[in-house]
C-alpha positions as CSV (number, residue, x, y, z in Angstrom):
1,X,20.4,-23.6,30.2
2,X,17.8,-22.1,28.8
3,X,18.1,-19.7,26.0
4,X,16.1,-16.8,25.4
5,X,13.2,-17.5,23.3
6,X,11.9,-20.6,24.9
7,X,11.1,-21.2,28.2
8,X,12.4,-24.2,30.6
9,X,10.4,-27.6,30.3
10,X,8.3,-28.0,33.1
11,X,9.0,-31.9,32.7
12,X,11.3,-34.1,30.6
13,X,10.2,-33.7,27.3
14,X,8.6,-37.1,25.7
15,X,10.1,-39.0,23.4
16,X,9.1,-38.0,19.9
17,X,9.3,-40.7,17.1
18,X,10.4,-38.2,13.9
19,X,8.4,-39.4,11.0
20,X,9.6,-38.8,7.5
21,X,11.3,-34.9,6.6
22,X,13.3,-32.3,8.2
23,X,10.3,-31.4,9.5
24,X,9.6,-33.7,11.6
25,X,11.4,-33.0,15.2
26,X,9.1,-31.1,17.5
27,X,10.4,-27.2,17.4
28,X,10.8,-25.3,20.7
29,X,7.6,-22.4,21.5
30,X,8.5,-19.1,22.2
31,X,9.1,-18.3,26.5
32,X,6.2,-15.9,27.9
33,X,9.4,-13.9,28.2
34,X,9.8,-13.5,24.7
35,X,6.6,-12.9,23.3
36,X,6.2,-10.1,26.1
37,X,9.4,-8.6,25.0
38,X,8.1,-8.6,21.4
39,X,5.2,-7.4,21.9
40,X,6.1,-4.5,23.4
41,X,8.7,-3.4,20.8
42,X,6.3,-3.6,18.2
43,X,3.8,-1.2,19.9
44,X,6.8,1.0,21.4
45,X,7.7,1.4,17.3
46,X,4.5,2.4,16.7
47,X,2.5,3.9,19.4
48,X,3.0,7.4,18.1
49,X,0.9,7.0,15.0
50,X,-2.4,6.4,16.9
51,X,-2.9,10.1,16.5
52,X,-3.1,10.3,12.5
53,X,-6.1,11.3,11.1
54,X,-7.9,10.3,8.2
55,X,-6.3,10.8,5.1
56,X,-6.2,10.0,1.1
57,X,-7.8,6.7,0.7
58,X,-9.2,6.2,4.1
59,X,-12.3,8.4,2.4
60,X,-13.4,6.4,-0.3
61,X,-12.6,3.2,1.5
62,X,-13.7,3.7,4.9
63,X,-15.2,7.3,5.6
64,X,-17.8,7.9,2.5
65,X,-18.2,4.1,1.8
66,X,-21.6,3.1,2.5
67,X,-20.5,-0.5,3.4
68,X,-18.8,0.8,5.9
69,X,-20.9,3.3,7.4
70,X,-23.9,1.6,6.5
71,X,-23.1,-2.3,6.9
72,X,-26.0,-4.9,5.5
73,X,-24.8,-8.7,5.1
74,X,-25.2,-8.1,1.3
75,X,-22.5,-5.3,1.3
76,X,-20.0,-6.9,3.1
77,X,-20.2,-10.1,1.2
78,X,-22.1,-9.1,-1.9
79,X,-20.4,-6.2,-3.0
80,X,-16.3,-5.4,-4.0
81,X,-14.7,-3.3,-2.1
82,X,-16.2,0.2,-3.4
83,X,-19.4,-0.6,-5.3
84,X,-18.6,1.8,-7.6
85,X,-15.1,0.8,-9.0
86,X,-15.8,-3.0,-9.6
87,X,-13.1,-2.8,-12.6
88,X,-10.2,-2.3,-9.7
89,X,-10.7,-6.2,-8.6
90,X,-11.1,-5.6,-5.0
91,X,-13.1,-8.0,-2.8
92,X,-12.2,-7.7,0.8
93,X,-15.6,-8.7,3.0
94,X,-13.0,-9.4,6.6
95,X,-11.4,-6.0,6.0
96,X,-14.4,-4.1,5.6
97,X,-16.7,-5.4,8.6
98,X,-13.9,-5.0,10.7
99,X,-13.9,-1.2,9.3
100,X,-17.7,-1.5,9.9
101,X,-17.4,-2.6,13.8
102,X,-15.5,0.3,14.6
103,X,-17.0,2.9,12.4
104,X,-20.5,2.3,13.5
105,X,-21.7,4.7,11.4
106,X,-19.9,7.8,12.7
107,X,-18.4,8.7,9.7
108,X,-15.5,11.2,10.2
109,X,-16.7,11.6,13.5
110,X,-15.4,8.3,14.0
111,X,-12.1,8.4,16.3
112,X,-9.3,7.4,14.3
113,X,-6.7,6.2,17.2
114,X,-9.6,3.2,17.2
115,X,-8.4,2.1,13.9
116,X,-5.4,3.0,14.2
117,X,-5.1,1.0,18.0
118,X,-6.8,-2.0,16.0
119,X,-3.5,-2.0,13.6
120,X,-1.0,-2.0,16.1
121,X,-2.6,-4.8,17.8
122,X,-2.5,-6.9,14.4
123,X,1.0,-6.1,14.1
124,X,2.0,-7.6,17.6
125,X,0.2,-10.3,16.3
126,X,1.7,-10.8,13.3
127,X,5.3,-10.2,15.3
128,X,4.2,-13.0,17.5
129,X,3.3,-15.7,14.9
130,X,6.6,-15.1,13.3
131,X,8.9,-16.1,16.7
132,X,6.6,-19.1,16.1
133,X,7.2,-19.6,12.6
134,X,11.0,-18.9,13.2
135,X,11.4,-21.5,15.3
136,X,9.0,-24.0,13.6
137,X,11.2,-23.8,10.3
138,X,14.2,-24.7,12.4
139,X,16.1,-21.1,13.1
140,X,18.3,-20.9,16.6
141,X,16.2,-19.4,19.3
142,X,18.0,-16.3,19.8
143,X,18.1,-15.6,15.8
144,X,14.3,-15.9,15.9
145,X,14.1,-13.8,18.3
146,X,16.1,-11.1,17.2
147,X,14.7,-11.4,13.7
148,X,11.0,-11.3,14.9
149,X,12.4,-8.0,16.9
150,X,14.2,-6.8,13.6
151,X,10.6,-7.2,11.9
152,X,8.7,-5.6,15.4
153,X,10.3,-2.2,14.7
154,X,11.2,-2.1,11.1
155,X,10.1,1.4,9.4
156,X,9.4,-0.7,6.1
157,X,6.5,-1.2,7.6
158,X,5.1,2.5,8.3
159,X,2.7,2.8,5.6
160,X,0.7,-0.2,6.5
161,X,0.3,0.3,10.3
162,X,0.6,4.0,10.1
163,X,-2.4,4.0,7.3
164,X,-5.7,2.6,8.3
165,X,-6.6,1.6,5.1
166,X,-3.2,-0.8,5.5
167,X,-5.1,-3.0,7.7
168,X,-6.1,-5.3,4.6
169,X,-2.5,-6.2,4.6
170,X,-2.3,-6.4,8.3
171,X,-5.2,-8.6,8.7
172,X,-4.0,-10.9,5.6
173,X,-0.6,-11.5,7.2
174,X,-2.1,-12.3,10.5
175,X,-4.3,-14.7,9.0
176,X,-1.4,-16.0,6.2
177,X,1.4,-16.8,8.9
178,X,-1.5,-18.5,11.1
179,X,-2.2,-20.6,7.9
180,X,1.7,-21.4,7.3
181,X,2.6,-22.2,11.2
182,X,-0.5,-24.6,10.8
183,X,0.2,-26.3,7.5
184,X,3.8,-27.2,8.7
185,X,2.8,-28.2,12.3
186,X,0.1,-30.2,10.1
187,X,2.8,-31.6,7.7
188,X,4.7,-32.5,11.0
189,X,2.6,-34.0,13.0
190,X,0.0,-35.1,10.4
191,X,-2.9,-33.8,13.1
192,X,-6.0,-33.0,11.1
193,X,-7.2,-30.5,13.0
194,X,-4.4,-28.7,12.3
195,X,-4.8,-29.2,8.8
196,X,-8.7,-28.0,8.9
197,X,-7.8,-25.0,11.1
198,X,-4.8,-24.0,8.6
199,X,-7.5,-24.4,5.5
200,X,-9.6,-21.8,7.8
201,X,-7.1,-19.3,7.9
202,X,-6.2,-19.6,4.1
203,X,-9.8,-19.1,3.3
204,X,-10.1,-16.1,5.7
205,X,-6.8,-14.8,4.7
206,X,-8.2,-14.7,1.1
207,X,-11.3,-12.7,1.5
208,X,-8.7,-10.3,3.1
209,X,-5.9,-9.5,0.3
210,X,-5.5,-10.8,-2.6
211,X,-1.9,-11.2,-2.1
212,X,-2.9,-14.2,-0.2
213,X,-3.2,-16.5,-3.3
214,X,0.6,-17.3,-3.1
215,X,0.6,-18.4,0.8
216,X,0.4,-22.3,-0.5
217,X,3.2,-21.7,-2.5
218,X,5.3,-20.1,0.6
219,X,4.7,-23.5,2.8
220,X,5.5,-25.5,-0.7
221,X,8.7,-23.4,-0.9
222,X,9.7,-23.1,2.8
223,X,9.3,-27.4,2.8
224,X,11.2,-27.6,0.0
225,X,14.1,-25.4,1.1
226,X,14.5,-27.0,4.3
227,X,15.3,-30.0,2.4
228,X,12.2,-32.1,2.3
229,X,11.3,-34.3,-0.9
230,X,7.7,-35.0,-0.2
231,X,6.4,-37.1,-3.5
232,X,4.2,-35.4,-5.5
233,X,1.3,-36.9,-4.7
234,X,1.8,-36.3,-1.1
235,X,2.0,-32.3,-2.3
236,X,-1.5,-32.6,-3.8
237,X,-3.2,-34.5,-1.2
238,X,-1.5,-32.0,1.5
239,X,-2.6,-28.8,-0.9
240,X,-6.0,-30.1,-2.2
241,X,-8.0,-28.1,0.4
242,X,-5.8,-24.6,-0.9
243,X,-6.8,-25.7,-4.7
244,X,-10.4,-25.9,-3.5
245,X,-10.6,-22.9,-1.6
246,X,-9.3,-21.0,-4.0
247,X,-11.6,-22.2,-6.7
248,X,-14.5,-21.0,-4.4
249,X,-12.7,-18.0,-4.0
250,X,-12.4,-17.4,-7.9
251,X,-15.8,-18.0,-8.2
252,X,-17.3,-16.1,-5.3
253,X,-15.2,-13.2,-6.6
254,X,-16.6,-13.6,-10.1
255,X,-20.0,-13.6,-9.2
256,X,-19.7,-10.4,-6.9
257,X,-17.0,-8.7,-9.1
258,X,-18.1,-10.2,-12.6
259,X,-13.8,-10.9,-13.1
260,X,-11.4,-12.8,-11.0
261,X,-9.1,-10.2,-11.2
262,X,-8.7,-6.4,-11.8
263,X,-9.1,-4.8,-15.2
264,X,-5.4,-5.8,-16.7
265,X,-5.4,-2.6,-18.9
266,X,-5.7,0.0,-16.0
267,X,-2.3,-1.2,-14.9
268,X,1.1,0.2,-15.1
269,X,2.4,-2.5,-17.0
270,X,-0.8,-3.9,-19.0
271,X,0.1,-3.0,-22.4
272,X,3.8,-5.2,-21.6
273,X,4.1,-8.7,-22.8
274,X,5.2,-11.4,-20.2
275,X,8.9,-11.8,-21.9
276,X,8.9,-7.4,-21.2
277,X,7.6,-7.7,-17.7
278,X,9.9,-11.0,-16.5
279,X,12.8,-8.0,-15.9
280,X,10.5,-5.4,-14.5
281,X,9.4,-8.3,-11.7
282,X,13.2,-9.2,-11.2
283,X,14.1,-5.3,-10.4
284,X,11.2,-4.8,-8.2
285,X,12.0,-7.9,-6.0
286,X,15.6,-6.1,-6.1
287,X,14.4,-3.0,-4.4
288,X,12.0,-4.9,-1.9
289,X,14.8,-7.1,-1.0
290,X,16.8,-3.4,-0.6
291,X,14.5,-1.9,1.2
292,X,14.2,-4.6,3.7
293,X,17.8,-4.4,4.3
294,X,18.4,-0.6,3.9
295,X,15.5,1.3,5.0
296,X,14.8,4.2,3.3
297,X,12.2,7.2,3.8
298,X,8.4,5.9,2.7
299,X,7.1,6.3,-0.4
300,X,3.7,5.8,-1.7
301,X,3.9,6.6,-5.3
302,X,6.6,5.4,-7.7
303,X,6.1,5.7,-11.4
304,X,6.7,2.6,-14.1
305,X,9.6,4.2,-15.6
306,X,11.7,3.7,-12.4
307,X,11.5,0.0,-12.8
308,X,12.1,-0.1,-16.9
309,X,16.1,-0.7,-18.0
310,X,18.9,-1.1,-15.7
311,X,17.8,0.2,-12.0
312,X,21.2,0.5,-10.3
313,X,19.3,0.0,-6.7
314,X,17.0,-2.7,-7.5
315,X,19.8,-4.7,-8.9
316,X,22.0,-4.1,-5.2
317,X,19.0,-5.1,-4.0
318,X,19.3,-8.5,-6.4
319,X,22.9,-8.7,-5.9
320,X,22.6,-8.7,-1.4
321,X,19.7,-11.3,-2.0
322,X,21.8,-13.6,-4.2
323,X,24.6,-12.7,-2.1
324,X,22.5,-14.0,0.5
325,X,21.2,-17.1,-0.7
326,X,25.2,-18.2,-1.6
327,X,26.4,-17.1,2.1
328,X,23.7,-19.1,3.5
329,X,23.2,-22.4,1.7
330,X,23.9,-24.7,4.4
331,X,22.1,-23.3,6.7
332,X,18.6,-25.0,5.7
333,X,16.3,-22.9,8.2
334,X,17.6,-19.5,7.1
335,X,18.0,-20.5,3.1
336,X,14.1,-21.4,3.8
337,X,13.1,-18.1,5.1
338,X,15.3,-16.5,1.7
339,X,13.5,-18.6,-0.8
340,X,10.1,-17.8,0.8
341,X,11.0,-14.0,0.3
342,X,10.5,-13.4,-3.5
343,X,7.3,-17.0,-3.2
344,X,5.4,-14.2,-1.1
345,X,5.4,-11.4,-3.3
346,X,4.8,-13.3,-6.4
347,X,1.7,-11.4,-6.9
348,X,2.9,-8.5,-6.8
349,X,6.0,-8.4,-8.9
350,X,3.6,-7.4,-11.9
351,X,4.0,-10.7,-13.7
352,X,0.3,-10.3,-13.9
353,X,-0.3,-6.7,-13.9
354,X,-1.3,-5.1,-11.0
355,X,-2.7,-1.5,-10.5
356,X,-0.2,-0.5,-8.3
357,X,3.9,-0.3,-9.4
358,X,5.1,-0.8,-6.6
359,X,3.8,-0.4,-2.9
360,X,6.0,-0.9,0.1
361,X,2.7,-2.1,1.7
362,X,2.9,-5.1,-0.2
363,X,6.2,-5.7,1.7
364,X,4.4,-6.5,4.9
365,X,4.4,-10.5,5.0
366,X,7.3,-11.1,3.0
367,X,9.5,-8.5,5.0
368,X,9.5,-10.8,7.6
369,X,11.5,-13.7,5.7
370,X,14.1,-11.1,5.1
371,X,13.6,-10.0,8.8
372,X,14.7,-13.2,9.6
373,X,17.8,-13.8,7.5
374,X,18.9,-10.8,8.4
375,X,18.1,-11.5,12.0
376,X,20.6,-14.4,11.3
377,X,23.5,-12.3,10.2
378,X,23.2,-9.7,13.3
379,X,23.0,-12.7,16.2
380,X,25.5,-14.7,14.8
381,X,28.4,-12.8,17.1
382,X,25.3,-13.3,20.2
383,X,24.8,-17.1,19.4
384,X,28.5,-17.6,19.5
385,X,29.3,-16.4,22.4
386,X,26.2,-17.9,24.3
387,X,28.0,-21.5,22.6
388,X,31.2,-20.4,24.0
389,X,30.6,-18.8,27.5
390,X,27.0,-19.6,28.2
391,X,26.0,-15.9,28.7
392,X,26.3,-12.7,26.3
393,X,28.2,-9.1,27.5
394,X,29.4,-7.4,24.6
395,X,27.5,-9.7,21.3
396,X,24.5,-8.2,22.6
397,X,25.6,-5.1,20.9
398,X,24.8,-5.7,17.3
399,X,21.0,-7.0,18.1
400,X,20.4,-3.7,20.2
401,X,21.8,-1.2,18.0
402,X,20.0,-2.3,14.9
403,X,16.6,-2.3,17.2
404,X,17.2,1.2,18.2
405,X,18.7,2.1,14.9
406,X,15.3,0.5,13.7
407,X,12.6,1.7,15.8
408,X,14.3,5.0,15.9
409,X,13.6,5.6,11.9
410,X,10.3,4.5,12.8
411,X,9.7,6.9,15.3
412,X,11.2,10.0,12.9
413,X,8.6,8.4,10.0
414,X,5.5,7.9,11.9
415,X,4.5,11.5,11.8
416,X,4.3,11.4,7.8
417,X,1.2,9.9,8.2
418,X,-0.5,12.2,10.6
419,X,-2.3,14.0,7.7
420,X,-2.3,13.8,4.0
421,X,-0.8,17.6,3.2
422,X,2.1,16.0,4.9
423,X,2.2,12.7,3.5
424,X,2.4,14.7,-0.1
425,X,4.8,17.3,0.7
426,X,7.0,14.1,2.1
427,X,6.6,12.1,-1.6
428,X,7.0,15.5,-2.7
429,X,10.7,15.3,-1.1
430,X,11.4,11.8,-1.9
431,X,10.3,11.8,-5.6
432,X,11.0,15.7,-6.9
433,X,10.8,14.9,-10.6
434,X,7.8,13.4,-10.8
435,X,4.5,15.3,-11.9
436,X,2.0,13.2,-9.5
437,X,3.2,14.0,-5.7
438,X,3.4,17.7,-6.9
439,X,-0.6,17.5,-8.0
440,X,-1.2,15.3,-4.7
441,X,0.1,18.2,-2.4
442,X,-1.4,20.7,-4.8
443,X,-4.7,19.1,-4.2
444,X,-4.8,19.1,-0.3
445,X,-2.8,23.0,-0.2
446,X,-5.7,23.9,-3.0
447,X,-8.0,22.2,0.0
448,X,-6.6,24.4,3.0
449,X,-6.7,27.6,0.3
450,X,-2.5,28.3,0.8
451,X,-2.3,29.3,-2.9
452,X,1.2,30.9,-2.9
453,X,4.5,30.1,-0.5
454,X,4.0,31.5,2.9
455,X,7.3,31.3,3.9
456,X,10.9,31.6,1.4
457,X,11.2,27.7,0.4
458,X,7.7,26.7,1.1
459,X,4.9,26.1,-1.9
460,X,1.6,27.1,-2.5
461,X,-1.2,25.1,-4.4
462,X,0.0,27.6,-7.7
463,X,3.3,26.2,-7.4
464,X,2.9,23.0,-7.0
465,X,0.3,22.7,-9.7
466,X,2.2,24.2,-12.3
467,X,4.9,22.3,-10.9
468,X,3.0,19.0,-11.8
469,X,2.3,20.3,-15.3
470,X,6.2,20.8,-16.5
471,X,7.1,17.9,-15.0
472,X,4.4,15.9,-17.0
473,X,5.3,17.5,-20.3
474,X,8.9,16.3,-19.3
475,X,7.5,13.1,-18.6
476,X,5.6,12.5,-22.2
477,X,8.6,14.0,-23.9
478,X,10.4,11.1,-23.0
479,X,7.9,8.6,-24.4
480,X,6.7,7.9,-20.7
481,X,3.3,7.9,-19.4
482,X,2.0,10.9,-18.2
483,X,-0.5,12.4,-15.1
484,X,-4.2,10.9,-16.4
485,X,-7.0,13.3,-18.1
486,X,-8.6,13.7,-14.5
487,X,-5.7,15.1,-13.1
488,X,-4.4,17.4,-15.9
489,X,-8.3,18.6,-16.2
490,X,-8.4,19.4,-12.5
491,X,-4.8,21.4,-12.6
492,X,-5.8,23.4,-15.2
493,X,-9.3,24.2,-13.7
494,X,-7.6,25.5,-9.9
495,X,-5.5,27.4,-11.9
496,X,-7.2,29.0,-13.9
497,X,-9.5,29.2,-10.7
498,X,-6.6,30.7,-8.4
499,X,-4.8,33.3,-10.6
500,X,-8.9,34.6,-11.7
501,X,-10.5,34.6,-8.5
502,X,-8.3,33.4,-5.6
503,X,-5.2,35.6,-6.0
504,X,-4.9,38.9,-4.4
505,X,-6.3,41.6,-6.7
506,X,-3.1,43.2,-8.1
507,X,-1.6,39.5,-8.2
508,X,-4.4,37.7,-10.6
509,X,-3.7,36.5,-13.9
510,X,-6.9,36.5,-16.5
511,X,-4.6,35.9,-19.7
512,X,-3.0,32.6,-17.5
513,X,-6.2,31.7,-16.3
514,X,-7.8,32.0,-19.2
515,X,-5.2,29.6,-21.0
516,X,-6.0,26.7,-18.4
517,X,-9.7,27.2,-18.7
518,X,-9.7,26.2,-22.1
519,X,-7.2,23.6,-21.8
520,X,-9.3,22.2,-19.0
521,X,-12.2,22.5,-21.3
522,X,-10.7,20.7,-24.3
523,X,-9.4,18.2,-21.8
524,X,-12.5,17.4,-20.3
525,X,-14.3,17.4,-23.3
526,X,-12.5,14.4,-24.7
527,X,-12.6,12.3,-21.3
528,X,-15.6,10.2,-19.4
529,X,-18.8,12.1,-17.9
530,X,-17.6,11.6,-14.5
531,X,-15.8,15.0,-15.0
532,X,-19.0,16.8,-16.3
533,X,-18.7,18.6,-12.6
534,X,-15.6,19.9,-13.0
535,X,-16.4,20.8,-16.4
536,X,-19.1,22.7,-16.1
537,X,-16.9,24.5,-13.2
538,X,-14.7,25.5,-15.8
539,X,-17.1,26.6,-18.5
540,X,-19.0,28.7,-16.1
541,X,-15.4,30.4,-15.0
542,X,-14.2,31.2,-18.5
543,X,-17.3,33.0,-19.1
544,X,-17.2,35.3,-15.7
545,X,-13.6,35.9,-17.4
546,X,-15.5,38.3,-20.4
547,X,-16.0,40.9,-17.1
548,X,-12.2,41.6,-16.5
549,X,-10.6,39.9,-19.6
550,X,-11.5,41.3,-23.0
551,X,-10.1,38.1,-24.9
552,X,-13.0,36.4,-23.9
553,X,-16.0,37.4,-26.2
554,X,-19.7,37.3,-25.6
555,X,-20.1,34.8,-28.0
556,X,-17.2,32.8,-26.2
557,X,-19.0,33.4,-22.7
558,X,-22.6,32.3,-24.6
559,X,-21.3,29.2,-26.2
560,X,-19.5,28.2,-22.7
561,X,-22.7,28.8,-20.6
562,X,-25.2,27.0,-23.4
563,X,-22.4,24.2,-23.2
564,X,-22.8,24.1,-19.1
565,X,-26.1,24.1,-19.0
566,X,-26.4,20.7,-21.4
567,X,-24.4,19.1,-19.0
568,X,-26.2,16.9,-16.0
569,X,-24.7,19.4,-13.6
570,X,-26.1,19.8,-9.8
571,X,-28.7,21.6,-9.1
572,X,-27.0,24.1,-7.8
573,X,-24.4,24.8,-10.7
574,X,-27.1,24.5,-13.3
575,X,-29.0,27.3,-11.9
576,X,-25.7,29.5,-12.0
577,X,-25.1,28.8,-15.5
578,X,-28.5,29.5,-16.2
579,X,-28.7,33.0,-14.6
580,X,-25.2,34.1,-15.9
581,X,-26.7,32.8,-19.3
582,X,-29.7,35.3,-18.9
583,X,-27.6,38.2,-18.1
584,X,-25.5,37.7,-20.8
585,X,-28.2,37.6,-23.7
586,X,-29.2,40.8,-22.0
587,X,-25.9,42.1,-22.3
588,X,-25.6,41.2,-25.8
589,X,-28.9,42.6,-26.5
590,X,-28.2,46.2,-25.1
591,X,-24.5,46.6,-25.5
592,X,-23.2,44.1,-27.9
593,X,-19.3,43.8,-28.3
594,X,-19.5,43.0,-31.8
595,X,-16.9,39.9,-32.0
């Protein structure tokens, strides 16, 4: 009798001679009926997200980004991902022509459910290569098919199929598992074609994400588990092609980039030594392992400290991984997919620094080796009674509630992606004591001009800014780092901009706003010229204070406008300080205040 991920032989099945390996015995395919099945649970999870708009880093990286909106071979090839922030490390050339085909040069114009459709096709394909790869690493039929329907629907996955910018991890996992499915169909059947096609994918996979380095080291690891003992030489002939790709890689990259990686110091944990950042890597692959087991609401921002010392849910995390592992270890095919968990994130556990802490959309690829163990543990009852009976009644329970369970979160989460207001206010939620969601949602309420709360429990763009500032004081009291210059300067600068000038008359503030002018001004004084802008915004605004706030002097006002107009200011802004600089000498000149 068939079971339900692979379909009835059309003939008898041939004879295969098994050559040396666990590997070795020809795995069953997924049934049409399967794959169908799949494939429409992992658009159902997701369908409601094609109506997000643009949002947060979707600007820099697809909307104002010349390569994208203006494509020439030399800016998708010769160029990192954002000309203008080489330092970050990014070189993604497949991501950003495919961002290129649909923009066509529309730039916000551009329909976002396009890109957004475009993701939710790569994630039904990514759902679909791991059935394959379930079966292909020797895991029951039915537990491969429940995990691949576990990983379909999973709201772990939210930010990168939700976000367009998450297509480079989309893409990279399509591209990885294609790689990994080849390479052990190559290592089983020793077919070169496979072996050149899988050395394809790894190379494309690579100019997608850079978490794609590690994928070798997942089909090393996934061998290994399964119980093979390949000699080493045979690992170096089979892996010779990665090692060469990956040197052309390192040294494309350099030559476009000028490093192979990203600036080490912009990183959380750059100023850590390896023996200090060994612990933070083991509690963040405790909370990925969590959160792969026990969803919990997105998050795109969490701060270095929550990592440092003893993190009581990263270690339950730890503890359900090892717990695992032990449950497990004679079941080779699941113990595989467990050990190729923690190979996949390697880079980004921050054992090299990273710029990012921690980013659930780094848990895309490996979240489907936990998919599948946990797969294991939910159609164990299923698989029994299928031995037992030969058909399923009430085993199928387990499988369908944690699919609705599933895509139901999914559903209720999709929607914090719909704009970026919301997608702060949500961090806002999730992460209340820490300074940068407040500034985020500050930011994009400063945007929409809601400066106070509407509403008893709401926030306006005051709020939340001053919010962001007490919290960061808290922050730096404890030794921790703090919101950086650009972010502090900017807060200062709307609020000294809101309680002067935005503010209903008999509501404004000029003593508080003139307090955060001049702490934006000493601020952005001390930081890089990229900031001159806002600078000179806030050297032209403390001197309009001397009209309705008489602790600002002329000589104050003079010194601030003379400063402003030294700065390489637009056109625009220049000419203002300029004026307000020749009204003020002939202020001084007829009716001077003296100070």
């Amino acid at each position: 009798m068939a079971t339900p991920l692979t379909a009835p032989p059309a003939r008898p099945e041939p004879v295969v001679v098994p050559s040396r390996g666990p590997l070795a015995a020809a795995p069953p395919r997924p049934s049409l009926a399967a794959l169908v099945v799949l494939a429409l649970l992992a658009t159902a999870a997701y369908c409601n997200a094609l109506r997000g708009a643009f949002l947060y880093d979707d600007f820099p990286y697809i909307v104002e980004n010349p390569q994208v909106q203006q494509p020439t071979a030399h800016r998708l090839f010769g160029e990192p991902l954002t000309a203008e922030t080489p330092q970050l490390g990014l070189y993604r050339p497949l991501v950003v022509a495919s961002y290129a085909l649909q923009a066509r040069g529309r730039g916000e114009e551009a329909p976002t459910w396009e890109f957004h459709a475009l993701n939710v096709a790569l994630h039904v394909g990514v759902t679909l290569l791991l059935a394959r790869l379930a079966l292909l690493i020797g895991l029951a039929p039915v537990t491969a098919l429940v995990g691949a329907a576990l990983f379909a629907v999973h709201p772990v996955h939210v930010e990168p199929v939700d976000w367009i910018v998450g297509r480079a991890e989309l893409l990279a996992a399509l591209l990885g598992l294609a790689y990994v499915v080849l390479s052990l169909e190559a290592n089983r059947t020793g077919a070169r074609g496979r072996r050149i096609a899988a050395w394809a994918c790894f190379a494309a996979a690579c100019l997608s994400k850079e978490s794609s380095f590690a994928l070798p080291g997942v089909v090393v690891a996934l061998e290994l588990a399964r119980g093979a003992r390949p000699r080493l030489l045979e690992l170096v002939r089979r892996h010779a092609g990665e090692a060469l790709i990956l040197a052309v890689v390192a040294w494309v990259r350099i030559g476009v980039i000028g490093r192979f990686g990203p600036d080490l110091g912009l990183g959380p944990y750059g100023h850590r030594s390896l023996l200090e950042r060994v612990p933070i890597a083991v509690n963040l692959l405790g909370e990925y392992f969590r959160r792969c087991l026990l969803p919990s609401p997105p998050r795109i921002f969490f701060h270095r400290s929550e990592f440092s010392g003893l993190h009581a849910s990263a270690l339950a995390g730890l503890l359900l991984w090892a717990a695992a592992l032990a449950l497990f270890r004679r079941d080779r095919a699941v113990r595989a997919a467990l050990v190729a968990f923690p190979v996949a994130l390697l880079t980004v556990l921050n054992l090299v620094p990273i710029q990012e802490t921690m980013a659930e959309r780094f848990l895309y690829l490996p979240s489907g080796f936990a998919c599948l163990a946990l797969g294991a543990v939910v159609a164990a009852p299923l698989r029994r009674e299928l031995a037992a009976r030969g058909r399923a009644a009430l085993s199928l329970l387990p499988p369908v509630v944690a699919v609705g369970l599933l895509i139901g979160a999914t559903w209720y989460w999709n929607p914090v992606f719909d704009d970026a207001l919301g997608l702060w206010r949500h961090n806002v939620a999730q992460a209340p004591e820490l300074p940068f969601p407040h500034y985020q949602a500050a930011y994009f309420l400063h945007q929409k001009r809601i400066w106070t709360a509407r509403v008893a429990g709401d926030t306006g763009a005051l709020e939340e800014y001053e919010t962001a500032l007490r919290l960061n004081d808290a922050l730096l009291a404890k030794g921790e780092e703090g919101m950086p210059p650009d972010q502090l300067m900017r807060s200062h600068l709307s609020l000294g901009d809101i309680c002067s000038t935005q503010l209903p008359v008999d509501h404004r503030d000029y003593a508080k706003a003139e307090r955060h002018l001049r702490r934006a001004i000493s601020i952005g004084a001390r930081i890089e010229r990229r900031l001159d802008a806002e600078l000179g915004k806030s050297l032209l605004l403390l001197a309009w204070l001397r009209h309705v706030k008489s602790g600002v002097s002329q000589k104050d006002a003079r010194n601030a406008l003379l400063a402003a107009t030294e700065l390489p200011l637009s056109a625009e802004l220049l000419a203002a300080a300029r004026e307000d600089l020749a009204r003020l000498e002939e202020e001084i000149a007829k009716e001077p205040d003296g100070r």
